[in-house]
GURO-624018 format. One record per residue: residue number from 1; residue in one letter; x, y, z of N, C-alpha, C, O, CB in turn. Coordinates in Angstrom, 1 decimal. Glycine has a CB too. Layout:
N
seq,type,n_c1,n_c2,n_c3,ca_c1,ca_c2,ca_c3,c_c1,c_c2,c_c3,o_c1,o_c2,o_c3,cb_c1,cb_c2,cb_c3
NUM,a,X,Y,Z,X,Y,Z,X,Y,Z,X,Y,Z,X,Y,Z
...
***
This chain:
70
seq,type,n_c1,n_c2,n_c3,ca_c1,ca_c2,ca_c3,c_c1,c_c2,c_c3,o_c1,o_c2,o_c3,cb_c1,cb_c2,cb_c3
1,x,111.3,61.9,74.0,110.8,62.4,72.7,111.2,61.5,71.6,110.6,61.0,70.7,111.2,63.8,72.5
2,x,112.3,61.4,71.9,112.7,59.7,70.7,112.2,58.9,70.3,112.3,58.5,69.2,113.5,58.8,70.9
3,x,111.5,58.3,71.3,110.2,57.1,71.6,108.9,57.5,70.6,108.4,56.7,69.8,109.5,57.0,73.6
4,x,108.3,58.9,70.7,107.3,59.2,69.8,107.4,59.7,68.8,106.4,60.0,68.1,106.5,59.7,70.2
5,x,108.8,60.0,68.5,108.7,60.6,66.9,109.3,59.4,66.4,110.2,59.9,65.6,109.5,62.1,66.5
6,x,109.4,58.6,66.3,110.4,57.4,65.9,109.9,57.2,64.6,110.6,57.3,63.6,110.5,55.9,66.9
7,x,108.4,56.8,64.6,108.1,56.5,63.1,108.0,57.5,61.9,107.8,57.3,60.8,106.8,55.9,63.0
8,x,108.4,58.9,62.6,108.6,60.1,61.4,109.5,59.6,60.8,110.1,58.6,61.1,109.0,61.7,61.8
9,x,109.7,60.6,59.4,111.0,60.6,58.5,111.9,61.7,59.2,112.9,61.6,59.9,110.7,61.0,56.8
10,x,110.8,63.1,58.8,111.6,64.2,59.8,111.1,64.8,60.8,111.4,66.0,60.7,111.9,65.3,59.3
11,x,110.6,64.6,61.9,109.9,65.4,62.6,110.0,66.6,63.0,111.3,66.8,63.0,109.7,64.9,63.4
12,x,109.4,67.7,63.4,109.3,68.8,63.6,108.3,69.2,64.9,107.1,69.3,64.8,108.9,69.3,62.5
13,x,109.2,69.5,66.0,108.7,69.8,67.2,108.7,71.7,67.7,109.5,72.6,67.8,109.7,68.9,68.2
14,x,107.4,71.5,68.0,107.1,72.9,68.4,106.8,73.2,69.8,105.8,72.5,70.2,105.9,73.3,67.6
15,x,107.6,74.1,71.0,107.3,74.0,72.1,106.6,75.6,72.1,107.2,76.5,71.6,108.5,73.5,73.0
16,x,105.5,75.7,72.8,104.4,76.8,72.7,103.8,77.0,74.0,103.6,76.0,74.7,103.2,76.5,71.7
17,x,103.6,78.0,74.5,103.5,78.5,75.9,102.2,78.9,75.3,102.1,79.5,74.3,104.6,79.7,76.7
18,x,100.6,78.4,76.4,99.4,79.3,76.0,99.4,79.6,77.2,100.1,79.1,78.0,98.2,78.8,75.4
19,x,98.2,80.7,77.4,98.0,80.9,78.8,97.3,82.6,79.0,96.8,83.1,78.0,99.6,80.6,79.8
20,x,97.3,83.2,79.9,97.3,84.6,80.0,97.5,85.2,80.2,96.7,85.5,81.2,97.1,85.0,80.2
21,x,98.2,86.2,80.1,99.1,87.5,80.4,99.0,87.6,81.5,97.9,87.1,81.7,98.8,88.9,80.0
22,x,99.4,87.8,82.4,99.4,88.7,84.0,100.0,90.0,84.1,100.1,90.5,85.2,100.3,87.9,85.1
23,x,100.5,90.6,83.0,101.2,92.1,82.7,100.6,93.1,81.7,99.6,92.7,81.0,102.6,91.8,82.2
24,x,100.9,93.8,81.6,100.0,94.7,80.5,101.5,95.1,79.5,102.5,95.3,80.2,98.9,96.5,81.4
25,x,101.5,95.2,78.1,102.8,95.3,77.4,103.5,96.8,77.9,104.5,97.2,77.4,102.6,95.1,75.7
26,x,102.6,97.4,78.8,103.4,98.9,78.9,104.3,99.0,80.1,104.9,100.0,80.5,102.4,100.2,79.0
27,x,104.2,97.3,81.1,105.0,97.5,82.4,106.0,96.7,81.8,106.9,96.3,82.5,104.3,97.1,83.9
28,x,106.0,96.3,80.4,107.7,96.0,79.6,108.8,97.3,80.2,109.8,97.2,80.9,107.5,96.1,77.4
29,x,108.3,98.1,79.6,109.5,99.4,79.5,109.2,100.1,81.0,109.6,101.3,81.1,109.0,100.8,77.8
30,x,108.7,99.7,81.9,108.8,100.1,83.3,110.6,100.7,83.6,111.8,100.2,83.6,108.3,98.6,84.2
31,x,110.3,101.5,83.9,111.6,101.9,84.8,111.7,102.4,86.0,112.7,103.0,86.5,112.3,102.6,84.3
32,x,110.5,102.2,86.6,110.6,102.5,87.9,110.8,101.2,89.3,110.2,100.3,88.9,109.3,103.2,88.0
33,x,111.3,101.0,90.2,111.4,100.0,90.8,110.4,99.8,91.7,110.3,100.7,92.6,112.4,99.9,91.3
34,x,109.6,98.8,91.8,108.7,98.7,93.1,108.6,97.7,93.7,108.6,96.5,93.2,107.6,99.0,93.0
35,x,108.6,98.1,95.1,109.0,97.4,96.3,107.6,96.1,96.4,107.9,95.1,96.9,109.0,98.6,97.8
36,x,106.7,96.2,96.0,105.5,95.6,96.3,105.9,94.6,95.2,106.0,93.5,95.6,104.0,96.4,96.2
37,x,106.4,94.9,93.8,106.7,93.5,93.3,108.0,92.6,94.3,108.3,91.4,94.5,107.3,93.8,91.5
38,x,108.1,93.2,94.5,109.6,92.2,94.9,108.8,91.7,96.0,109.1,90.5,96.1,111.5,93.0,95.3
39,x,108.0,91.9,96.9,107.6,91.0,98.5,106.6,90.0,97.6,106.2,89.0,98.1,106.5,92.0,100.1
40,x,106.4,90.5,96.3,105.2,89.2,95.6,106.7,88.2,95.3,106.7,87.2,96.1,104.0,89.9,93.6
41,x,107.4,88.3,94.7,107.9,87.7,93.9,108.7,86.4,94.8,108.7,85.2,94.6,108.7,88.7,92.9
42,x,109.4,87.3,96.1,109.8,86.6,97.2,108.5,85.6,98.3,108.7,84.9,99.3,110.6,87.9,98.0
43,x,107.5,85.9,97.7,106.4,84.9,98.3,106.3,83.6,97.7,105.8,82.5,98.2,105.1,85.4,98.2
44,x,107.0,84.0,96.0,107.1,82.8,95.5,108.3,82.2,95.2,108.3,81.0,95.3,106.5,82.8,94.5
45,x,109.3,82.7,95.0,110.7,81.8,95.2,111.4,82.6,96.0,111.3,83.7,95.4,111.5,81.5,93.8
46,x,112.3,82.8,97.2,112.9,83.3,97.6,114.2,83.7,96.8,114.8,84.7,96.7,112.8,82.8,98.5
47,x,114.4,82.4,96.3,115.7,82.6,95.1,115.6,83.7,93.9,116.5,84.3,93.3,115.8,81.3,94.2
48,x,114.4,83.9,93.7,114.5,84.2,92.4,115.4,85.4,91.8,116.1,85.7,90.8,113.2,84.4,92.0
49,x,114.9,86.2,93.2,115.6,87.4,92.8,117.2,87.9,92.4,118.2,87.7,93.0,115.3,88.0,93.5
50,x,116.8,88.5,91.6,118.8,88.7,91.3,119.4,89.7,92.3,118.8,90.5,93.0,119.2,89.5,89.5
51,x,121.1,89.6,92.3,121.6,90.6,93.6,120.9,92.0,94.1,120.2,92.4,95.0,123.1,91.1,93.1
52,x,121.7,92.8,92.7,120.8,93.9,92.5,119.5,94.5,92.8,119.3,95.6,93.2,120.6,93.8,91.7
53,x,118.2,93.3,92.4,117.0,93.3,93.4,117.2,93.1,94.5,116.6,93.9,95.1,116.2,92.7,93.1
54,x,118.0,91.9,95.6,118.0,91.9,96.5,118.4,93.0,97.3,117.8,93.5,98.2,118.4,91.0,96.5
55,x,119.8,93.2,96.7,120.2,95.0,97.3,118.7,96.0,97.6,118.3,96.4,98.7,121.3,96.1,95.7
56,x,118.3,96.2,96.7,117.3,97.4,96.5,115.6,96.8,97.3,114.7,97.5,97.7,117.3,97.7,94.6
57,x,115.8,95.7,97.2,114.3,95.3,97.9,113.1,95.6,96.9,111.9,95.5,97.2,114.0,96.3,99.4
58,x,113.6,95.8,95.5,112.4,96.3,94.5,112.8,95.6,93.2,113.9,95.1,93.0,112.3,98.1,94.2
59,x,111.8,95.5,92.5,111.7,94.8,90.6,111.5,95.7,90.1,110.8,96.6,90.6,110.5,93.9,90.0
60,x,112.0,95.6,88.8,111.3,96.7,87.6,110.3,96.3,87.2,109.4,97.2,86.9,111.9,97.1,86.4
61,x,110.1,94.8,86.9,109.4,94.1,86.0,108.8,92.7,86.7,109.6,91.7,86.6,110.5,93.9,84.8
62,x,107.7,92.4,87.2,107.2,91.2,87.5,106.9,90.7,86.7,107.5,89.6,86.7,106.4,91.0,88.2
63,x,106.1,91.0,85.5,105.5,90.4,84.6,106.5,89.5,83.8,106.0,88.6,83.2,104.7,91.4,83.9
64,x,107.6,89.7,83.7,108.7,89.1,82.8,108.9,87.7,83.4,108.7,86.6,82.9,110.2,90.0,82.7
65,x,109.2,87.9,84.7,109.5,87.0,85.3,108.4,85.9,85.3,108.7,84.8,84.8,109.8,87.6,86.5
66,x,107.3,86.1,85.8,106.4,85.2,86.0,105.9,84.7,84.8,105.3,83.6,84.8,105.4,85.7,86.6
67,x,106.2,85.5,83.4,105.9,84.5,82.3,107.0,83.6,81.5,107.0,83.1,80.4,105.4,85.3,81.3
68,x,108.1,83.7,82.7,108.8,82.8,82.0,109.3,81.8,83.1,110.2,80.9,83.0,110.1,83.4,81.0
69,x,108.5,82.2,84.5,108.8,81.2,85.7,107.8,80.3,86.2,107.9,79.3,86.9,109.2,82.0,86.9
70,x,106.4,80.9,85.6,104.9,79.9,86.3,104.2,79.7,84.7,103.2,79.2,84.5,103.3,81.1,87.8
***
């Protein structure tokens, strides 16, 4: 990034995610756990999941994840 802002005085970088929801804002406040997210989520990183999910075999929340992992 040094290389292309070089001829600024100050530059000002903006990093911006576009794209499309894959969640609806009401499975934010989810509190139920489900098992069907977590075999999605383990299709895509086996890692991803934290202990806790791993214990339980369920997510509260896919949608979080995937908008800040794809």
């Amino acid at each position: 990034m040094g290389d292309l802002l070089y001829s600024f005085n100050n530059p000002c970088v903006m990093d911006i995610k576009m794209g499309t929801r894959t969640f609806l804002e009401t499975e934010v406040s989810n509190t139920t756990a489900r098992k069907d997210l977590y075999e999605k989520m383990i299709k895509v990183d086996k890692c991803a999941p934290s202990i806790e999910e791993n214990e339980a075999k369920a997510l509260l929340n896919y949608g979080i994840w995937t908008s800040v992992t794809i």
